[in-house]
N, C-alpha and C positions, 0 to 999 in steps of 0.2 A: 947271687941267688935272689930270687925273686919270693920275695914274702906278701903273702896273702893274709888277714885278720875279717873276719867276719862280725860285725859289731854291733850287737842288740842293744833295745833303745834301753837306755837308762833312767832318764828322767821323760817324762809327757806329760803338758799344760795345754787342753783343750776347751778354750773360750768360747762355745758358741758354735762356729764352724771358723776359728779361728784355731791355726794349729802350731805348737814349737814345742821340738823334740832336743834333748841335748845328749849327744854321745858318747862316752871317754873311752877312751882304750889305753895299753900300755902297748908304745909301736917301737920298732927299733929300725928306722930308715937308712936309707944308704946315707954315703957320706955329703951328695947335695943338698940334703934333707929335703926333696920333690918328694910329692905325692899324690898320686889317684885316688882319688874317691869314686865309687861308684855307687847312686845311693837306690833301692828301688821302695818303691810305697804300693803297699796292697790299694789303695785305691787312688780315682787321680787325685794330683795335688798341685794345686798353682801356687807354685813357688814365689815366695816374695822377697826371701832372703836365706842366705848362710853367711855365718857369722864363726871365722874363728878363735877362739878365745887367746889364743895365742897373737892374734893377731896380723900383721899382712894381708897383701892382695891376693881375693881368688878370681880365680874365672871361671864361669858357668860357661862349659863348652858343648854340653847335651840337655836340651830338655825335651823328652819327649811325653810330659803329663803323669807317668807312674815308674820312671828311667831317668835319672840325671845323672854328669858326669861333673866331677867339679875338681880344678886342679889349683894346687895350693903349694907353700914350703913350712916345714914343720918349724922352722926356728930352731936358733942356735941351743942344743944343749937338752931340748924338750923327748921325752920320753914317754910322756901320756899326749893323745890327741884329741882334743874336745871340739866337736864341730855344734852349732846352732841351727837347724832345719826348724823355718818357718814358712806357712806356707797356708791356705784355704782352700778350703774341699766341701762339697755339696754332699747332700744326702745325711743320712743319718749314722752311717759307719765310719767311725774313728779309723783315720789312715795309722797301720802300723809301718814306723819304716826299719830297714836294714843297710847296712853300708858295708861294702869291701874294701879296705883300701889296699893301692900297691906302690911302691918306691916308683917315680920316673924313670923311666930308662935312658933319658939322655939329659944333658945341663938344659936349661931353659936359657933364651938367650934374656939380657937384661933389654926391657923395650920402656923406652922413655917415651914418654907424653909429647908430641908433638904440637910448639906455640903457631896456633895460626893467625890471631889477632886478639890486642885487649885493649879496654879503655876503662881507666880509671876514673876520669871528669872527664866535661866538657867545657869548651870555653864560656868566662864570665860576657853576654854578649848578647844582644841582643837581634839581631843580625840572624835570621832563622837558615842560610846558606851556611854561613859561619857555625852558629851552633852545629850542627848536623856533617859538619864536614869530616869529622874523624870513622861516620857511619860509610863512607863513599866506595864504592859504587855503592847507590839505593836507588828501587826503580817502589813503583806504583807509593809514592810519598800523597798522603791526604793528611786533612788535620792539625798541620801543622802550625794553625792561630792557637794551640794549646798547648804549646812546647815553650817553652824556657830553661834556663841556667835559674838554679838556685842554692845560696848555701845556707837554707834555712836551718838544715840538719845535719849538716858537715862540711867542715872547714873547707875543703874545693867542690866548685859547683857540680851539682848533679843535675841531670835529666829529669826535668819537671813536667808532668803532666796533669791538664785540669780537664775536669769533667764538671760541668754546671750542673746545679740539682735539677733536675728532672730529666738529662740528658741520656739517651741513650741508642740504639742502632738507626731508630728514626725520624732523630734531629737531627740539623745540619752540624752542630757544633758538638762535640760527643768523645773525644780523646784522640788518637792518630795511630798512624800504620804505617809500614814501607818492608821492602824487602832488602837484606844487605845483601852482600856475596861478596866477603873479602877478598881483594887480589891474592893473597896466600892461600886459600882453597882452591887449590885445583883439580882438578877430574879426578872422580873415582874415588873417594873417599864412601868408605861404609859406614863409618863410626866416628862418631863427633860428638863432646862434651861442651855444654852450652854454662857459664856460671854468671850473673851477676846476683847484687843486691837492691832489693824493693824498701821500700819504707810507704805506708799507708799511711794517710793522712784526714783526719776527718770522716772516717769509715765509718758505718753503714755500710756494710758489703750487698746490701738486697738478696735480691735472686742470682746475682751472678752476675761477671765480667772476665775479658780476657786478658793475659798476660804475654810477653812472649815466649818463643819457642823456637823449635827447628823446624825447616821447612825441605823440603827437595824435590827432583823427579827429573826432567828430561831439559835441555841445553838451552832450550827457547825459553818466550815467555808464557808458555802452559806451566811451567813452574811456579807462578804465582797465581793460580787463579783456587786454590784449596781452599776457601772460605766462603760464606755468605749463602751455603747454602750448594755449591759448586761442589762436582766431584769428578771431574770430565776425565779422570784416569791417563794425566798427562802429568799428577804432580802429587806430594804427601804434606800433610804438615801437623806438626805436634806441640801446640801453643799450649800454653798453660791458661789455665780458670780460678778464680774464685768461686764460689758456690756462696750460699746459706750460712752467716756465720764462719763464713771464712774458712769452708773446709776447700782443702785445693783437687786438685785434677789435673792429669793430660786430657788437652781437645782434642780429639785424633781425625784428623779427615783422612781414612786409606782405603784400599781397594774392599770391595764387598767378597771379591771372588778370592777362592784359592786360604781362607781363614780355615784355622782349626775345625775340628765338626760339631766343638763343643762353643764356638765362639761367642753363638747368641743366646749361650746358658752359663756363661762363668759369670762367677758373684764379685769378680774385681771388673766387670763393663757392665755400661748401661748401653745398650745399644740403640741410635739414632742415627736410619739409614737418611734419612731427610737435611740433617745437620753433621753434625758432630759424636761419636762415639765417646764417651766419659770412661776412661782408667783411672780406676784408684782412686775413686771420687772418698773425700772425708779420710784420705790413708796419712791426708798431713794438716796442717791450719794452720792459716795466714793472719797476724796478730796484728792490729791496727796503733800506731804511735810508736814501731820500735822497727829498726832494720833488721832485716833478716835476709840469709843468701839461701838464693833456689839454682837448685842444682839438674840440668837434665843431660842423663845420656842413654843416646841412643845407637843401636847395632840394626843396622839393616838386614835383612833377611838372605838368604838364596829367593832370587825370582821366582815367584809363585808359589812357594811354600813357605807354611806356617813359619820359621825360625828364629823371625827377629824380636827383638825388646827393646825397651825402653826403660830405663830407672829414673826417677822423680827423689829429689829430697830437699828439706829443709833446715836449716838453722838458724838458731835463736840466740841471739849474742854467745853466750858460755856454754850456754845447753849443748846436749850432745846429740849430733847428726839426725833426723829422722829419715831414713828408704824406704823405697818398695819399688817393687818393678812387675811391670809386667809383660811377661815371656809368648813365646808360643802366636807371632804377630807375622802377620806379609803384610808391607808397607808396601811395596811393589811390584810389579809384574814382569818389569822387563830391566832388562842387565846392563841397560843406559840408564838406568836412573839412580841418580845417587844426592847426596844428602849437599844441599845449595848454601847455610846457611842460616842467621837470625831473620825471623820474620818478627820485627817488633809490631805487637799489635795489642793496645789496651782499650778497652770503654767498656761501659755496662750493657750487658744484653749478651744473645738473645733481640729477637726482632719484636716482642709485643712490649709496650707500653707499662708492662707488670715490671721488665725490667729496669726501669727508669733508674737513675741514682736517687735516690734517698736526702745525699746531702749534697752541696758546693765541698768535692773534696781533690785533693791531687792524691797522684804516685808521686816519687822520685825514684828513679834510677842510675847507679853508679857499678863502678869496677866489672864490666864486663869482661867475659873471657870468652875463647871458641878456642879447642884444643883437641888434637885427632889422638885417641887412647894409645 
């Protein structure tokens, strides 16, 4: 039998235009404990999280701005359902939401995480071939007089990066770049989870700089040409930023055409058709003198529609995870293009001189991961 519960909000904490709603019910699930949710909001809502208090993985498998679908398992033994809808909405009416949920109707298969490559150090070495060699293949390599092995801040070397004070997109000497594309990514990957960890060093964050990110698009070398200002609709890419005191960001270089209708009115983008699109700019902050792991993953879209997203998170040694995502994206246009890889890319800027660094500082970078969800 198929049980249906209609679930009126319970609790509502509206910050501003910031929104999280909490729901319980009393549910009695099949015996998989699978479940559908089906949530709708009287007005739209850009979702930036659900949260089960029970715990486990969900997956957001519909968003369509006032319609989302989310699929979840109740847990062994649970009899109430509490979900967390957070989410930011424009204008001045408080979104009401409602949920249905119903049992799955079949087992979900178990899908494990797919290792495609990781690097925890790199060699003690001076030897910039050598260093860089566990990065291989990497194409368009710059900057590389400002890479080193260090174990200043942990006992096997990490990936060091220096940036001269006053360095920044238009000096010669200014942090480094390159493109990976591990031999175990092969074609056709839509979704790829990127982890390592940063450590800031001597920050001054200024006006902002870049970190890395995911990159993709079409087989050749129009896959790397997403930055600097370049958008020639051959390639995507979703590097991460600092900002102003260290609030972070996706950099998003993607297609202009085929976006939502609300795209260059939602309050999670700043919209720069000239550079870079800023997501979720200030949703996290980047702490200068302590390690911390940044976490990005990304879902590729259906070709030409709105579909795809992106999640961003952070952590701070003990502290607990900080997300957000943002939904409702075409990265792409066409059904050859798919997701290539790390684009390592760090320096301060921005192309004007305002972005200069501040101080003589470095990154370090360590424990890299690339994993297909």
């Amino acid at each position: 039998m198929l049980w249906i519960w209609t679930l009126a909000a319970t609790v509502a904490t509206v910050l501003g235009n910031e929104f999280s709603q909490v729901v319980c019910r009393h549910v009695s699930v099949v015996a998989s404990n699978l479940w559908l949710a089906r949530v709708h909001s009287t007005v739209p809502l850009f979702l930036t999280d659900v949260i089960s208090q029970h715990g486990g993985d969900l997956l957001l498998s519909r968003d369509d701005g006032k319609y989302f679908e989310i699929q979840g398992r109740a847990g062994f033994n649970v009899t109430t359902l509490c979900l967390t809808v957070q989410g930011i909405y424009d204008g001045d009416v408080t979104p009401t939401v409602t949920m249905e949920v119903s049992p799955e109707e079949h087992e979900a298969r178990t899908k494990r995480a797919t290792h495609v490559w990781s690097l925890s150090s790199v060699p003690q070495t001076t030897d910039k071939k050598a260093l860089l060699h566990s990065f291989e293949p990497y194409h368009q390599l710059w900057g590389e007089e400002t890479l080193s092995a260090s174990t200043k801040h942990s006992s096997s070397p990490a990936l060091s990066v220096h940036y001269p004070k006053g360095s920044y997109v238009g000096t010669s000497v200014r942090g480094a770049g390159f493109f990976t594309t591990p031999t175990n990514l092969h074609d056709g990957v839509t979704s790829l989870i990127l982890k390592y960890d940063v450590y800031f060093e001597n920050f001054g964050f200024g006006i902002g700089g870049k970190l890395p990110g995911l990159y993709g698009g079409d087989k050749t070398d129009g896959a790397y040409k997403c930055s600097g200002g370049n958008n020639p609709g051959t390639c995507f890419s979703l590097r991460l930023m600092w900002r102003e005191n260290g609030d972070g960001e996706v950099y998003a270089y993607i297609p202009r055409e085929h976006q939502a209708s609300d795209f260059e009115h939602r309050p999670d983008i700043h919209i720069n058709y000239e550079k870079g699109h800023s997501l979720m700019r200030g949703a996290i902050r980047f702490r200068s003198g302590s390690w911390q792991t940044v976490t990005e993953e990304v879902h590729l879209n259906t070709p030409q529609q709105a579909n795809g997203r992106v999640k961003f998170c952070l952590k701070h040694g003990s502290e607990a995870e900080v997300c957000k995502e943002a939904t409702r994206l075409n990265f792409r246009n066409h059904d050859d293009y798919f997701l290539r890889g790390l684009f390592f890319s760090t320096f301060f800027g921005g192309s004007s001189s305002n972005y200069a660094a501040p101080n003589d500082c470095h990154t370090y970078f360590r424990n890299f991961e690339l994993t297909i969800p």
